[in-house]
C-alpha positions in Angstrom: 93.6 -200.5 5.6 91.2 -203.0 3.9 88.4 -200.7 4.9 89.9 -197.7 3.4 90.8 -200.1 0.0 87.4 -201.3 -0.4 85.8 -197.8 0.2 88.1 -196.4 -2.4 87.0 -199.6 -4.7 83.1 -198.9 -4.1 83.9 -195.4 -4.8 85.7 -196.3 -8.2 82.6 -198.7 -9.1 80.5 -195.9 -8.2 82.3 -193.6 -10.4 82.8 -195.8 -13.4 78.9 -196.7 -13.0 78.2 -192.8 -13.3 80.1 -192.3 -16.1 79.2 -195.0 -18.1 75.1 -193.8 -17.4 76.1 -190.3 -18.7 77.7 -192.0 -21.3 74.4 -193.8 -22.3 72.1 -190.7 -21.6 74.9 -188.2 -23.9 74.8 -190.9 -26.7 70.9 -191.5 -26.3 70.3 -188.0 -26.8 72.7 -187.5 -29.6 71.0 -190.3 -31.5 67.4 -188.4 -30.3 69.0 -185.2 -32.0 70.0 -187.1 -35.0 66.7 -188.7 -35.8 65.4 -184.9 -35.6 67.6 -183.7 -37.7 67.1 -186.2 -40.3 63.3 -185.7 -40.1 63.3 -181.9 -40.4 64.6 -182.3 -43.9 63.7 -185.9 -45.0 62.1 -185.6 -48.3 62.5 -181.7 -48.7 63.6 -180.5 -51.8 66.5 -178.6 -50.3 65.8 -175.8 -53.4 62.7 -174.3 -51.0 63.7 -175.8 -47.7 67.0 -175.1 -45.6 67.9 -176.7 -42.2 70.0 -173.9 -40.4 73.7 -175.5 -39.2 73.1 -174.6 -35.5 70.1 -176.6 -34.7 68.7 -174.8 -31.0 66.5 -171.9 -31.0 66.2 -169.5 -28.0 63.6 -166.9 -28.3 62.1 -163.7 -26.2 58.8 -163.6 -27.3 56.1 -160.8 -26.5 52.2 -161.6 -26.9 49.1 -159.7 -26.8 45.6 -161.6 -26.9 42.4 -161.3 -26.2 39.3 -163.3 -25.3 35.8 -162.9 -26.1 32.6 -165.2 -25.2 28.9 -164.4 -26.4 26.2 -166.0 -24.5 22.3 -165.9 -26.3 19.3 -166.4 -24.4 15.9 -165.6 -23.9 12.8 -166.1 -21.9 9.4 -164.8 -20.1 8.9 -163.4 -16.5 5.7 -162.2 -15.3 4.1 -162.7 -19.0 7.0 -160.1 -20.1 9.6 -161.1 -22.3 13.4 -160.6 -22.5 16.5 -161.5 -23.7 20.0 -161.6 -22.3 23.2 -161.2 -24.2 26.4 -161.3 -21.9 29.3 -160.1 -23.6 32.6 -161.3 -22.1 35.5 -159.7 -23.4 38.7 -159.2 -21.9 41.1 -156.0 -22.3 43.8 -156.5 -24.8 46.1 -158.6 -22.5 50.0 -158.3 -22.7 52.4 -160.8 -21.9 56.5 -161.5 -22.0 58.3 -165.0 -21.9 60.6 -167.1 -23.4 60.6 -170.0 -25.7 63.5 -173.0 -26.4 63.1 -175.6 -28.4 65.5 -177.8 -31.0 64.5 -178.1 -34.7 60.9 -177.0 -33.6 60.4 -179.1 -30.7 59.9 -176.8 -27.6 58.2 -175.4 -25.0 57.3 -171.5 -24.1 55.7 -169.9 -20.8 54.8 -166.3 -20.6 53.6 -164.2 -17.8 51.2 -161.8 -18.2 52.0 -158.2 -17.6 48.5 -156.2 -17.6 45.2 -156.9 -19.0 43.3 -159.9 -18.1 45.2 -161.3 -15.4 45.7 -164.5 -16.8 48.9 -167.1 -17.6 49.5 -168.8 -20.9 51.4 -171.6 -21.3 52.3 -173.3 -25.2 54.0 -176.7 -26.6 54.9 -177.1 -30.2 56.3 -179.4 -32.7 56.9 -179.3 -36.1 58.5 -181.5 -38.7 58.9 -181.7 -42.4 55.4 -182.3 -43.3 53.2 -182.2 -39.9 52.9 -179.8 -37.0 51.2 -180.0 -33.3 50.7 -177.4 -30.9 49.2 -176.8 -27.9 48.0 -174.0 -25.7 46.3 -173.5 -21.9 45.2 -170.2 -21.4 43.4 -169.3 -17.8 41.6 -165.9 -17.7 38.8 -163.7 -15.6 36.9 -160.8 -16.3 34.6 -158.3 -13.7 33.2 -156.3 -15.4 31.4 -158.1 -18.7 29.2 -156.1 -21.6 26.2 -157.4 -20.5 23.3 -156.5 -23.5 19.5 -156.6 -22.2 16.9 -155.9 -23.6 13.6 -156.2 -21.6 10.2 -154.9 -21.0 10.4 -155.2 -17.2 13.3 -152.5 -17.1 13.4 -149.0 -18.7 16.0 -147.9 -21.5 18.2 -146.2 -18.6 18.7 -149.2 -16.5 19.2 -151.5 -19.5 22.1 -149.1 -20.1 23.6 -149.6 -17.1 23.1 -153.3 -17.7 26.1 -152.9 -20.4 28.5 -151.6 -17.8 28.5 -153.7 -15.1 31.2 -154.4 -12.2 30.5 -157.7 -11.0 31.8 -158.4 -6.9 33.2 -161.7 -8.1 34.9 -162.3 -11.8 34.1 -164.9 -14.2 36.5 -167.8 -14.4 37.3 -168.6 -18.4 40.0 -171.4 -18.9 40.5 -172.8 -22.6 42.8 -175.5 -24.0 43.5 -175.1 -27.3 45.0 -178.3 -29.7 45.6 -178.3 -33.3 47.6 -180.7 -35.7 48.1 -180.5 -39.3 49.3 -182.4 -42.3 50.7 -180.6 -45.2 50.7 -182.5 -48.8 53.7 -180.2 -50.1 55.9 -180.8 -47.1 58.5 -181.0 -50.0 58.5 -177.7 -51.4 56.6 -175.9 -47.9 57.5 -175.3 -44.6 55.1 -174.6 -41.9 57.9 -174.3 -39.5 59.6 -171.6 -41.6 57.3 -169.2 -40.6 56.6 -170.2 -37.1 59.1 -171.8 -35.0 61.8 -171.1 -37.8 63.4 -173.9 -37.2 64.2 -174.0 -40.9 64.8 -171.9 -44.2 61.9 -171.3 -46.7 64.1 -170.2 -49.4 61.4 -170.2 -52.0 57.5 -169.1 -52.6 55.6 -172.2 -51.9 52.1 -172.9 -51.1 50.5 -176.3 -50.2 47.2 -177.9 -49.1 46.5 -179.0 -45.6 44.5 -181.2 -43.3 43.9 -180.3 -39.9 42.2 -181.7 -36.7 41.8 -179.3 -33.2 40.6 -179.7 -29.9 38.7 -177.4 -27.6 38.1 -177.2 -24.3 36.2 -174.1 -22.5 35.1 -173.7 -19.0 33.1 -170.5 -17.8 31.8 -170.2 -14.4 30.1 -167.2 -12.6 28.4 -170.0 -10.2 29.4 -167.9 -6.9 26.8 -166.7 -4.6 26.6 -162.5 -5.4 26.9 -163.6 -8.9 22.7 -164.9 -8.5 21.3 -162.1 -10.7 23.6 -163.0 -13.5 22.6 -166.3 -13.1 19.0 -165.7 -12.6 19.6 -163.9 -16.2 20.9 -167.0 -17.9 17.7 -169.3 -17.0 20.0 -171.0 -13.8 22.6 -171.2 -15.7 25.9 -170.8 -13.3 28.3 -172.5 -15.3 29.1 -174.2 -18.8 31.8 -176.7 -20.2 32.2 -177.0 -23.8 34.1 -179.9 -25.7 34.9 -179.5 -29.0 36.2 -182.3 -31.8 37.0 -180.7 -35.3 38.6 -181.7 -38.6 38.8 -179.6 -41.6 41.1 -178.3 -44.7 43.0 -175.3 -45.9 45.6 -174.0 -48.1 48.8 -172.3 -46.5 51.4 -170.2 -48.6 54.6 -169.1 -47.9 56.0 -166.1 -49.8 59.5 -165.2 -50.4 59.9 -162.0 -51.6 63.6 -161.3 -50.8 66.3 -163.5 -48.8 65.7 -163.8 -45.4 62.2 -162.1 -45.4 59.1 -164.5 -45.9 55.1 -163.7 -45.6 52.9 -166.6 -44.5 49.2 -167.1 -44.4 46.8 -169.7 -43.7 43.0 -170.5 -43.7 41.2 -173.8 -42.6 37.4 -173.8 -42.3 36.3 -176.2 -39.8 33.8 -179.2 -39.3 33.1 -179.8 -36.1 31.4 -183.0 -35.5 31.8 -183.3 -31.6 29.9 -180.5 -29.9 29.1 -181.1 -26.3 28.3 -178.9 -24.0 27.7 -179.2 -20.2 25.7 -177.0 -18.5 25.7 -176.5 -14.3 22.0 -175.1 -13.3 21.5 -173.3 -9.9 17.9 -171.7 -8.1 18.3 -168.0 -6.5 16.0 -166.6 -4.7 16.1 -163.4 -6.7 11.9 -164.0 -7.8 11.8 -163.3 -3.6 13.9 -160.3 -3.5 12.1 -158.8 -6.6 9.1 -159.1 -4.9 10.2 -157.3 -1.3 9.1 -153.7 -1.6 13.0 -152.3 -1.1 13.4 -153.9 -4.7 12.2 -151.0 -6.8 12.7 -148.5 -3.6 14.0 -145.0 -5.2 14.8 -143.4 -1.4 17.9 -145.8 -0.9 20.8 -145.2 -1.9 22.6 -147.5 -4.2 25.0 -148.8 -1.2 22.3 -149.6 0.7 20.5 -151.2 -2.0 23.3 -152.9 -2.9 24.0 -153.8 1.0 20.4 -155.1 0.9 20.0 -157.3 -2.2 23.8 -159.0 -2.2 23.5 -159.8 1.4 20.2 -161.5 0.9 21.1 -163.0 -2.5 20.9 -167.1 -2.5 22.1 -169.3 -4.5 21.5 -173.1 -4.8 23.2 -176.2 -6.8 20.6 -178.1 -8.9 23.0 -180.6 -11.1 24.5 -180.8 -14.2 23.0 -182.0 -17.5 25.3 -182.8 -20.8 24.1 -181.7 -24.3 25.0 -182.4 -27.6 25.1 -179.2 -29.9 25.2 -180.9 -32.7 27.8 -179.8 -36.0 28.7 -177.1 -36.6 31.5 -175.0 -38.7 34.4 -173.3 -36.9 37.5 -171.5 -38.2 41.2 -171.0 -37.9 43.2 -168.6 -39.4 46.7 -167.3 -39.2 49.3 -165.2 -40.7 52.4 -164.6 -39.9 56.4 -162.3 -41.0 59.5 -163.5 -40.4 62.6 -162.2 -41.1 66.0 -164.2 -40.9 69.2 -162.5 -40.5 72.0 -164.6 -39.7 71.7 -166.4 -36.9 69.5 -164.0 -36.1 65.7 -163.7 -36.5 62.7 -161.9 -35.9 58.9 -162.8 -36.3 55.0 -161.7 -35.5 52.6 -164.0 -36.4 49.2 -164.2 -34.9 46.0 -166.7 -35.7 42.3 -166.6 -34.8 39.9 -169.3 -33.7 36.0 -169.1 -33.6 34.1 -171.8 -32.0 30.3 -172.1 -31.3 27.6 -174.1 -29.3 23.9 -173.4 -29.4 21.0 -175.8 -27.1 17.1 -174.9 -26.6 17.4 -171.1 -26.4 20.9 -171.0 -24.9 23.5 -170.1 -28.2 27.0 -168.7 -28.2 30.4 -168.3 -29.1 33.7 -167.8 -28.4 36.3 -166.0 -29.9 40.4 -166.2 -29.6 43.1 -163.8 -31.2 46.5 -163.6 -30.4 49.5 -162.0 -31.8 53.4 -162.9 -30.9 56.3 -160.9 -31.4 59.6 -162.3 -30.9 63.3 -161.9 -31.5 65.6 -165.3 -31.8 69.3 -166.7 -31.6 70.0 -170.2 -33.4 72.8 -172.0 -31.1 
């Protein structure tokens, strides 16, 4: 009997203790939800800026991208010069997910349906006056535009140069973070137009500071990937890190209710420009020089057979550059239309960021474009 009493009184103690943490998280997170809703309309001028009454937003969201990195260098072989322009460029790629967040807080995943076989994940939070996203996008492309132009190959086999289908892909990933400041968060809303978490009711435009981070790694460093590498002066792989600030303007327009245009355009400084570059040896100098090199009796599959199957390649270390500044940009526009608690929105934005050392230059390029259909809860 006194067992059964004092489990039952363990049991109550147990219970009580439960309730009273769910009590503490429930009122923690109702005071979390209260400081953001304060903060998405402290200091608006509620005129331009509405705070919907039902506070979650649930979206399907549909995005196509695309990725494109060119690489610049040149050089001499056998007194004969030549330069190399890969051109990495992905397929348009298409991808579905979903995206939750409250009062612009949230977090999205989509997975890719077709194109460049890659995964995208994003985080983003805006306020009344400041914004911060972030996105990690992980790609890989076979079969690059490779431009050559060289004395030590005929027009027809530069050609083929532009098509090629290489054995093993080349590994892209890029992190992408930006933040902003607006100086009209009174009268404009970034977050209108993006997250719609709130209610630009009138045209407003407003000046803006922005900082971004990049991050880009490319690597074709695998062993049947040695003439590509050979190409690139040993070159196998690169790391870029990028540090910019700059400022724009951003305007929201309003031309009926429930329908707003957005635009913005931020010209970059970026003042930390490093680059890392991996260098590897092949033995390709070797295989050019075997007569079965420039044999016209075998057949490409044996040729191919031959030269891969020989092909070395050999780690040599790393080495970290500085690129010095340079000017980036960042540019985005985006439709929205509210309906209810219903909404729908495409936006899209664009960034450009380059890197040049000695004769190796290059950029890379980044578009995407969302679609997406919402529920306020």
């Amino acid at each position: 009997m006194r067992l059964r009493l004092l489990t039952a009184f363990i049991a109550m103690l147990f219970g009580c203790g439960r309730i009273m943490a769910q009590g503490s998280v429930a009122n923690f997170v109702k005071k979390v939800g209260v400081f953001i809703d304060t903060m998405s309309v402290n200091g608006v001028d509620r005129r331009y800026i509405e705070a919907p009454e039902k506070p979650w937003q649930l979206i399907a969201r549909g995005n196509v991208n695309q990725s494109s990195l060119t690489m610049e260098t040149s050089g001499k072989l056998e007194n004969l010069s030549y330069t190399a322009k890969p051109y990495l460029k992905t397929e348009p790629s298409k991808y579905v997910g979903l995206w939750a967040g409250y009062r612009g807080y949230g977090l999205g995943y989509t997975v890719n349906m077709g194109g460049d076989k890659g995964s995208y994940l994003t985080l983003g939070a805006t306020g009344g006056a400041y914004g911060v996203n972030l996105r990690l996008h992980s790609f890989e492309n076979d079969h690059p535009s490779f431009g050559l132009a060289s004395d030590l190959l005929s027009e027809e086999n530069q050609k083929e140069w532009d098509d090629v289908q290489l054995i093993d892909p080349i590994k892209v990933h890029t992190v992408i973070a930006d933040g902003y400041y607006l100086f009209n968060g009174k009268h404009f809303s970034y977050a209108a137009a993006y997250d719609q978490s709130v209610l630009q009711k009138r045209s407003a435009g407003s000046f803006m500071a922005g900082a971004m981070y990049f991050y880009g790694h490319i690597d074709y460093s695998t062993r049947v990937n040695g003439d590509l590498i050979y190409m690139m002066h040993g070159l196998g792989r690169v790391k870029m890190w990028q540090g910019s600030v700059g400022a724009g303007y951003a305007y929201n327009w309003v031309p009926a209710r429930g329908l707003l245009v957005s635009a913005m355009a931020m010209p970059m400084l970026t003042f930390v420009n490093k680059l890392k570059g991996y260098g590897y040896t092949t033995n390709v100098d070797e295989l050019m020089g075997d007569p079965r090199f420039l044999d016209e009796d075998i057949s490409n599959e044996e040729w191919d057979e031959w030269f891969y199957s020989n092909l070395t390649v050999t780690p040599m270390g790393d080495k970290t550059f500085n690129s010095g500044m340079t000017v980036n940009f960042d540019a985005r526009l985006s439709l929205t239309y509210n309906f209810g608690q219903y909404f729908i929105n495409a936006y899209g934005q664009f960034n450009n960021n380059r890197y040049r050392h000695d004769k190796s230059r290059g950029h890379m390029n980044d578009w995407f474009v969302n679609t997406s259909i919402g529920i306020r809860l």
